[in-house]
C-alpha positions in Angstrom: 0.1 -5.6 0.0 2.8 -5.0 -2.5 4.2 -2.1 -0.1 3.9 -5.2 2.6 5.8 -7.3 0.2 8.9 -4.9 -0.9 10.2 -4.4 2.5 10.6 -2.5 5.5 7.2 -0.2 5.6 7.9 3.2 7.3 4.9 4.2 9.9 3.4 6.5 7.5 3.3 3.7 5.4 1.9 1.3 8.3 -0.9 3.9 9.7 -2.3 4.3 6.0 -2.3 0.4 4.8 -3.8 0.1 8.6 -6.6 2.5 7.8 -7.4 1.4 4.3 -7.8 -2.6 5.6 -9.4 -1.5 8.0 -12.1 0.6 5.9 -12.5 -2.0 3.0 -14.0 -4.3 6.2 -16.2 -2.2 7.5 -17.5 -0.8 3.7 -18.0 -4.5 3.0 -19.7 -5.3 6.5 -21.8 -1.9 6.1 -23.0 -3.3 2.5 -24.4 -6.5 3.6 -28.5 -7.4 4.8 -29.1 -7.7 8.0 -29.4 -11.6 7.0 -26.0 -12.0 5.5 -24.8 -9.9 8.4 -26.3 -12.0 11.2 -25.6 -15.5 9.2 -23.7 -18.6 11.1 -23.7 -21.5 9.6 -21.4 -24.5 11.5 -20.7 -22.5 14.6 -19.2 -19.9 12.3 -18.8 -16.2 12.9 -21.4 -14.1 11.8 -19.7 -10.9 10.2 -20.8 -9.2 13.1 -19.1 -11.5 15.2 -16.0 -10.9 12.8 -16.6 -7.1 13.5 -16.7 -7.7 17.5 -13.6 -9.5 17.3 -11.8 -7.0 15.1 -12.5 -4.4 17.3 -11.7 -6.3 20.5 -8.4 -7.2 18.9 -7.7 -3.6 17.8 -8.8 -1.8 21.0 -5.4 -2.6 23.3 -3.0 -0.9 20.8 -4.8 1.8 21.5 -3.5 1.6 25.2 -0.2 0.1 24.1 1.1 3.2 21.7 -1.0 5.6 24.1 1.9 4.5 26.9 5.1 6.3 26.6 7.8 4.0 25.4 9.9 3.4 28.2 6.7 2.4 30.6 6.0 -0.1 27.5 9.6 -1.1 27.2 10.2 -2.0 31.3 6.5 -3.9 30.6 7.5 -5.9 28.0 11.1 -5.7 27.5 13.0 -4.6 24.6 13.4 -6.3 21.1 17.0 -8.8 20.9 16.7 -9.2 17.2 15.2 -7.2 14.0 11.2 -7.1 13.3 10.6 -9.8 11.4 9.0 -8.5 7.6 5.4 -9.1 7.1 5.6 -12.0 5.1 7.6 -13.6 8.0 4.3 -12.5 10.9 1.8 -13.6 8.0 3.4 -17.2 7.9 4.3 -17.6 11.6 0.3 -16.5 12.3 -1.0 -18.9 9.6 1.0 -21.8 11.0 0.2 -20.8 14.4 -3.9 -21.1 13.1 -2.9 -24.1 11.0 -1.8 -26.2 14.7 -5.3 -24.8 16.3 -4.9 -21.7 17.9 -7.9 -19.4 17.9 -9.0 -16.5 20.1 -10.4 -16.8 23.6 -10.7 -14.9 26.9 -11.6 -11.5 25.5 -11.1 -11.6 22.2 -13.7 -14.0 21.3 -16.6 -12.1 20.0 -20.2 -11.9 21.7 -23.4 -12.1 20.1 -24.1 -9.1 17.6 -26.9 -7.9 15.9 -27.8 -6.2 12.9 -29.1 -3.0 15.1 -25.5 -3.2 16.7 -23.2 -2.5 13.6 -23.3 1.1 13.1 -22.2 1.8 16.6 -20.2 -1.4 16.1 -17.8 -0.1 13.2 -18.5 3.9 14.3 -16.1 2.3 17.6 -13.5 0.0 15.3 -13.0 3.0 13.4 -12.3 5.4 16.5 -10.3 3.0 17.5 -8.1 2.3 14.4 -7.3 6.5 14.0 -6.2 6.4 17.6 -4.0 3.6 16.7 -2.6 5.8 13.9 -2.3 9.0 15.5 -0.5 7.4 18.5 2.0 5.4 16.1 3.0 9.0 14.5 5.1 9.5 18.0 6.8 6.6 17.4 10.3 7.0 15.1 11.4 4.2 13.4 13.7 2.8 15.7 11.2 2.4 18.8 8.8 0.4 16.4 11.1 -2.1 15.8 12.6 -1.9 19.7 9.8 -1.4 21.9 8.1 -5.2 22.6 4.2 -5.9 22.9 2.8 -9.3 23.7 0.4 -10.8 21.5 -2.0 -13.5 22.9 -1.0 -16.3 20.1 2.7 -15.0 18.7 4.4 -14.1 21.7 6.8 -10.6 22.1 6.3 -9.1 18.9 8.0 -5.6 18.0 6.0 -2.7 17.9 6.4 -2.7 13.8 5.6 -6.5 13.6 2.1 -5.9 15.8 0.9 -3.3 12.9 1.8 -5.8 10.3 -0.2 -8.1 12.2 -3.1 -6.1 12.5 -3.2 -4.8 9.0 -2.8 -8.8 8.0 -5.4 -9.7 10.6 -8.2 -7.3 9.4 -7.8 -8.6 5.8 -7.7 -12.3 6.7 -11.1 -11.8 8.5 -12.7 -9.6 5.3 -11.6 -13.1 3.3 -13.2 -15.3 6.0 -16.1 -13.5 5.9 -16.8 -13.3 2.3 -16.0 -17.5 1.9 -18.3 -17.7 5.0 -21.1 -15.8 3.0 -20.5 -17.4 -0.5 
């Protein structure tokens, strides 16, 4: 978070802070009982739910960086301003949570059971290197031109949507352990 913090973070930088968050969830989700894992209490997410929904928000970057970056930019447009820093996509998502947005369509999560969260994190973690590996064809400049929509933010840059992810991956680890505490 410190790399986050002291500025601009180069796609080397956002592919390996994007793999670690993502493997500190899935260590702590492969640590827990098949109790804590399968736990709701007040219509909460289960940390399998919390996995579903990770993976479901992950999976169409995969499709987004796979397209090449003029397809992605006559999609979506191209950015008017800078990427905002990841401070800046932290705060505009927490305010964005704080006036009641939450997921739907296909981002909310389905039911999930313990015998479902090998396969479950085995498909987050496919799906998290071929994030990685498709953001190495990026340069710097067509992270922060190239546009994606996100279902809650609006047009984000290309840059902004990793910071998002890395944020979003980390803010559901923190949900999860308060759920289970």
């Amino acid at each position: 978070v410190a790399q986050l913090r002291s500025g601009k973070v180069d796609r080397a930088g956002l592919a390996k802070l994007l793999t670690e968050n993502h493997q500190s969830f899935v260590s702590y989700v492969l640590a827990l009982s098949e109790a804590d894992f399968t736990k709701s209490e007040s219509g909460k997410w289960t940390a399998g739910q919390q996995l579903d929904h990770l993976y479901r928000s992950a999976k169409p970057l995969v499709l987004a960086f796979s397209l090449p970056p003029f397809i992605v930019k006559l999609l979506f447009g191209k950015a008017n301003r800078p990427s905002k820093t990841y401070e800046e996509i932290v705060q505009k998502y927490e305010g964005t949570l704080a006036n009641g947005a939450k997921a739907s369509g296909s981002f909310v999560p389905k039911t999930i059971t313990f015998e479902q969260r090998t396969s479950l994190v085995n498909s987050l973690q496919k799906v998290v290197q071929k994030i990685t590996s498709k953001v190495a064809n990026y340069n710097e400049q067509l992270l922060d031109e190239v546009v994606l929509p996100h279902p809650l933010l609006g047009k984000m840059t290309a840059r902004e949507m990793l910071y998002f992810t890395i944020y979003h991956v980390s803010l559901h680890q923190k949900i999860t352990q308060r759920n289970l505490s």
